[in-house]
C-alpha positions in Angstrom: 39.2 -20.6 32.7 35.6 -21.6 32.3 34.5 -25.0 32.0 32.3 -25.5 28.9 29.4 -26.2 31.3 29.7 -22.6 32.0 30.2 -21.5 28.4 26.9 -23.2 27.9 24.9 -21.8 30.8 26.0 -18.0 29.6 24.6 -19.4 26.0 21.8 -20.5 27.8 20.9 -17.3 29.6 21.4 -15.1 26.0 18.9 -17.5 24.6 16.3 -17.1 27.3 17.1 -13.2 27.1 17.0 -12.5 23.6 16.3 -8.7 24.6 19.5 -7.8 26.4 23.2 -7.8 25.9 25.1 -10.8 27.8 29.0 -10.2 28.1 31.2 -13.3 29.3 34.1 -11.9 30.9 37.3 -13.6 31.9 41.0 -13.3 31.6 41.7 -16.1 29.5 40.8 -15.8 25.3 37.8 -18.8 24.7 35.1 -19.3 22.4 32.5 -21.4 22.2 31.9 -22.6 18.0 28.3 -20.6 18.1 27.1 -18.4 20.4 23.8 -16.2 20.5 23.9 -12.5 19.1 23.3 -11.4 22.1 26.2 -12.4 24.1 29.6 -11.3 23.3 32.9 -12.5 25.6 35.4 -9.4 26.5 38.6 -10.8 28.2 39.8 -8.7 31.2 41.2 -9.2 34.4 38.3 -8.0 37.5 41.0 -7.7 40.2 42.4 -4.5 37.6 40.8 -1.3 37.8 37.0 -1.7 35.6 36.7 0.4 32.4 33.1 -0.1 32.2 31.3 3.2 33.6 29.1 3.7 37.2 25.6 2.8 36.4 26.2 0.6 33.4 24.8 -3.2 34.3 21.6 -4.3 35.4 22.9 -7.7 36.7 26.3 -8.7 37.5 26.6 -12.6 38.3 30.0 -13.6 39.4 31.1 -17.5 40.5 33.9 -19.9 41.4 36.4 -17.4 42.3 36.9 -18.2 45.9 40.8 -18.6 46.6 41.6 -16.2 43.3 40.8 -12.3 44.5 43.3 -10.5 46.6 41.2 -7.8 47.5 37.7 -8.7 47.7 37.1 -4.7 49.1 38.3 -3.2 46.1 36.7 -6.0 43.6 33.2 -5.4 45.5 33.5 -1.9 45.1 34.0 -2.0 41.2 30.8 -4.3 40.7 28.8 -2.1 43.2 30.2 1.2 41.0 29.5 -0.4 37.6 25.8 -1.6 38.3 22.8 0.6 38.1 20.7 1.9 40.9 18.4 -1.1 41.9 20.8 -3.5 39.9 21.1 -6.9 41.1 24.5 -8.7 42.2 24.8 -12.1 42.3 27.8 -14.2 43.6 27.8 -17.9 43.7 30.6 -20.1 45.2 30.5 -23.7 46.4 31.5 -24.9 49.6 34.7 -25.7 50.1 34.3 -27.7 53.5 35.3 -31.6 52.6 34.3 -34.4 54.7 34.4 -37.8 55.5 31.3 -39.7 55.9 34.1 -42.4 58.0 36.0 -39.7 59.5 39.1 -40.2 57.0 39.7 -36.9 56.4 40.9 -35.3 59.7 41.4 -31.3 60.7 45.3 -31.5 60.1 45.3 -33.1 56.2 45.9 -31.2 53.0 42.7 -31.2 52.1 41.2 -29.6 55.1 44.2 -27.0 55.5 43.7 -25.9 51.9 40.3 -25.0 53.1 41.1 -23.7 56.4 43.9 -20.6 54.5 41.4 -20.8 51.9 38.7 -19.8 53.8 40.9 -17.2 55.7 42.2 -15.4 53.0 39.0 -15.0 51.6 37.5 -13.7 54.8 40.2 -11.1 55.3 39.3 -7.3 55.3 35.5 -8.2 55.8 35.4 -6.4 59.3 36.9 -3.0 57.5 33.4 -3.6 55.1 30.4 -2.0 57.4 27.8 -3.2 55.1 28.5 -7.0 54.9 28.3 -9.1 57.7 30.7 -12.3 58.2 29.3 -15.5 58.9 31.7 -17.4 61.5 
């Protein structure tokens, strides 16, 4: 579920864009109290099969997802399918490397293991993707 920092930023970006649509999409029902006429919030799951059509977005910004998709191939495949030619795709994820500025947190704790399977799983089926390259 979004934080309402995030509720706000897709309020934001209607406001600045008064002259396109802006859909919020998640799998969770939320609404903010006001929120521009151009954006709207549709709740769906993205890991399901789209029912939005090839060639329908212009931009498709997704974030904060690492450690939630099962199949990044097939999820890729639906945003590449559903935006237009020359569309823009934009993923944003934070780091999920913690550190120690004393050397407290070792290789072997929770914290660091959570990040290491993390990590992993999210990487996995990369190498079967020809057009995206895997930073090691």
């Amino acid at each position: 579920m979004p934080c309402e920092a995030e509720l706000i930023s897709f309020s934001d970006f209607a406001d600045h864009h008064p002259h396109i649509e802006v859909i919020g999409l998640d799998i969770s029902p939320h609404q903010p109290h006001w929120i521009p006429v151009n954006l709207k919030f549709e709740m769906d799951g993205i890991t399901q099969g789209w029912t939005y059509p090839a060639d329908t977005f212009d931009y498709i910004h997704m974030r904060w997802l690492v450690g939630s998709i099962s199949d990044w191939i097939t999820l890729y495949k639906e945003i590449f399918k559903a935006l237009k030619p020359g569309g823009i795709f934009e993923r944003k994820e934070s780091s999920c490397l913690i550190q120690s500025d004393d050397e407290s947190v070792g290789p072997n704790t929770a914290r660091n293991l959570w990040r290491f399977y993390t990590a992993t799983s999210c990487l996995r089926g990369f190498d079967k993707f020809p057009s995206f390259t895997r930073a090691d």
